[in-house]
C-alpha positions as CSV (number, residue, x, y, z in Angstrom):
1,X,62.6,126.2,252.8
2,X,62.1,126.7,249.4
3,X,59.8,129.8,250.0
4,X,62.2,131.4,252.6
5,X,64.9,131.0,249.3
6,X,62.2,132.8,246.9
7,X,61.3,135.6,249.1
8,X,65.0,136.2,249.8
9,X,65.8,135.9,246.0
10,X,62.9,138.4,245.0
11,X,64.4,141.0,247.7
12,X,67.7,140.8,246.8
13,X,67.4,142.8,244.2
14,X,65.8,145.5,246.4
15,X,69.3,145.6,248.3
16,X,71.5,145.5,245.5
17,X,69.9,148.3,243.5
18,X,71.2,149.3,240.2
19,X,73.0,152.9,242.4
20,X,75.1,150.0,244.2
21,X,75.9,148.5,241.4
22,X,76.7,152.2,239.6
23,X,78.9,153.2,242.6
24,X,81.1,150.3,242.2
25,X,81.4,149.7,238.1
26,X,81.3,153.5,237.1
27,X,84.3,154.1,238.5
28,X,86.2,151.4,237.1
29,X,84.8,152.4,234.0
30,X,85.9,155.7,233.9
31,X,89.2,155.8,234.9
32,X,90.8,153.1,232.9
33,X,90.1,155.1,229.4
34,X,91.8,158.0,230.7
35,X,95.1,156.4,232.1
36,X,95.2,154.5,228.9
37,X,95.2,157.8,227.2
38,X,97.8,159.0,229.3
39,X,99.9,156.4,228.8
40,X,100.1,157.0,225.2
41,X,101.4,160.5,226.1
42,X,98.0,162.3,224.9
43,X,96.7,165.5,226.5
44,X,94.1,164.6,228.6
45,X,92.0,165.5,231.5
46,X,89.2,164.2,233.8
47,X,86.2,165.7,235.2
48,X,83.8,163.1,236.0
49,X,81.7,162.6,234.1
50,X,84.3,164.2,231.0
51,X,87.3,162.9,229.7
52,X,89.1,166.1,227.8
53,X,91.7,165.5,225.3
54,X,93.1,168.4,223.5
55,X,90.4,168.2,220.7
56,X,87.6,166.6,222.3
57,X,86.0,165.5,225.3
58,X,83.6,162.1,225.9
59,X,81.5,162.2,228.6
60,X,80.5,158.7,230.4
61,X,77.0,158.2,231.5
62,X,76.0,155.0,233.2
63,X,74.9,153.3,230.0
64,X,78.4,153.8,228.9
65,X,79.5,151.8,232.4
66,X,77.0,149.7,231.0
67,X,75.4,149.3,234.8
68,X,72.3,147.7,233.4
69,X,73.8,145.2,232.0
70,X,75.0,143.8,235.4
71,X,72.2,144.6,236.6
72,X,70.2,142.3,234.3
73,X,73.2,139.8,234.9
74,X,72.2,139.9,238.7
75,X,69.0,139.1,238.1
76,X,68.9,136.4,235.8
77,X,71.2,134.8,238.6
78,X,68.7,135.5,241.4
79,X,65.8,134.8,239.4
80,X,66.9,131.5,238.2
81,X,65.2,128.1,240.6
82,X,68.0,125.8,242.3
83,X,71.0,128.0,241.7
84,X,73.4,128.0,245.0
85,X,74.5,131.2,246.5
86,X,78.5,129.7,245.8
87,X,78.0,129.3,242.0
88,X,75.4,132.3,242.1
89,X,78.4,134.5,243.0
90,X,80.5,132.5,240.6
91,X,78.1,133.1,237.9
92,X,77.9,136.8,238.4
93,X,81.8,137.0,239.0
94,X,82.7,135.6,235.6
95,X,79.5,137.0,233.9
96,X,80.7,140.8,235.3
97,X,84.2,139.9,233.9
98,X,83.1,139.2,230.7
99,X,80.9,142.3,230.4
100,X,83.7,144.9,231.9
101,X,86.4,143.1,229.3
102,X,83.9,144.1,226.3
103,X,82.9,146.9,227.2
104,X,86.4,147.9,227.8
105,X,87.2,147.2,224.2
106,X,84.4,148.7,222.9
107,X,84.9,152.1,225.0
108,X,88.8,151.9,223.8
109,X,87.9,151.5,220.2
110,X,85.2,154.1,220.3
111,X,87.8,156.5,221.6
112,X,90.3,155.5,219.1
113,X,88.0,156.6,216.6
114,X,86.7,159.9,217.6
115,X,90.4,160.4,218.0
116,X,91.5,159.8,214.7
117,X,87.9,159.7,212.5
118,X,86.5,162.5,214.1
119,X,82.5,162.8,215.8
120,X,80.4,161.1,212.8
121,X,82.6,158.1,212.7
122,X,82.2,157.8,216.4
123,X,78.9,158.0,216.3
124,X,78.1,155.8,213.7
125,X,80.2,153.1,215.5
126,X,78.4,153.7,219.1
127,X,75.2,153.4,217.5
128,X,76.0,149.8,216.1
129,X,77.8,149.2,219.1
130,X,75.2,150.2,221.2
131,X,72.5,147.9,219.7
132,X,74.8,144.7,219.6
133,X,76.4,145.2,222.4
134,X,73.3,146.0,224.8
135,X,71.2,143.7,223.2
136,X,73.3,140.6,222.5
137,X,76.0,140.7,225.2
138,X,74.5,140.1,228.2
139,X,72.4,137.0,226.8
140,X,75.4,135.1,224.8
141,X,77.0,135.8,228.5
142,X,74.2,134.3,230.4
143,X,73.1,131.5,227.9
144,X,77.1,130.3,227.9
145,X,77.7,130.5,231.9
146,X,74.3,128.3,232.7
147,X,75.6,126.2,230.4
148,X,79.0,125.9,231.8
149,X,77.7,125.5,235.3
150,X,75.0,123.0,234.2
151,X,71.9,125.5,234.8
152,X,69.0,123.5,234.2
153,X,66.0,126.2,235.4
154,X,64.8,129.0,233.6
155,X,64.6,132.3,235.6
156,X,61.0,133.1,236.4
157,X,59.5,130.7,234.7
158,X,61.0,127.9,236.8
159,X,59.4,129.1,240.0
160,X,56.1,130.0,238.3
161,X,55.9,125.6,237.4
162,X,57.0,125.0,241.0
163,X,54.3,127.6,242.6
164,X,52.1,126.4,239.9
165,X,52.7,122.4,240.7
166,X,51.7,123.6,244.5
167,X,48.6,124.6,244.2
168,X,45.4,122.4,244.0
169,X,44.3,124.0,240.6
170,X,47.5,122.1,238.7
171,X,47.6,118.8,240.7
């Protein structure tokens, strides 16, 4: 059983490519930003992948969706020994809520400031944004669910010490 669960796990993330995950997350990336700005009676326009205001526009790649980041979230989950489908979708659930939330912020803030601060301010914010926000989000995210839903395994590694344990050479 456990090697039907592994070979399932490993081709999961075959199905749920990161275009999946793009399709669904760019979107509610996008669109949220420019309602917003609507809302606070700005002149604004959309044209995926632009937002226009009257003095500038922002265009949204998928790093600004930040689709890799769920991605990575995804497979942590799948590539993590012992974890059940129920809290694997759990996981990934809260873990995607926590990463949209942020990233919400950090796309409404960044738009605040080209808005009032002009281009060099924005860009000097995305750039620190950027790093601590791609590099540290997704792993305070990870580490805190696992520890919250009592994840004892280690992706990869924990299947490498099982596979390893099987064979005669580590017996």
């Amino acid at each position: 059983m456990y090697y039907l669960s592994l070979m399932l796990r490993i081709s999961i993330p075959l199905i749920i490519s990161v275009n999946l995950i793009s399709k669904f997350f760019y979107p509610l990336t996008i669109y949220p930003p420019y309602y917003l700005l609507k809302i606070m009676n700005y002149q604004v326009f959309i044209i995926p992948p632009y937002i226009i205001t009257l003095e500038n526009y922002i265009r949204f790649s998928e790093a600004c969706a930040a689709i890799s980041a769920y991605f990575l979230l995804l497979l942590l989950i799948i590539l993590t020994k012992d974890i059940k489908v129920k809290t694997g979708i759990k996981i990934f659930i809260a873990g995607s809520a926590i990463i949209y939330i942020v990233n919400m912020a950090r796309i409404f803030l960044l738009i605040a400031i080209l808005e009032k601060y002009g281009f060099s301010a924005f860009q000097q914010t995305h750039d620190i944004l950027w790093i601590i926000f791609g590099s540290l989000l997704v792993a305070l995210t990870w580490i805190s669910l696992s520890r919250y839903y009592k994840i004892r395994t280690i992706p990869i590694y924990s299947d490498v010490k099982y596979l390893l344990k099987q064979t005669k050479l580590f017996k």
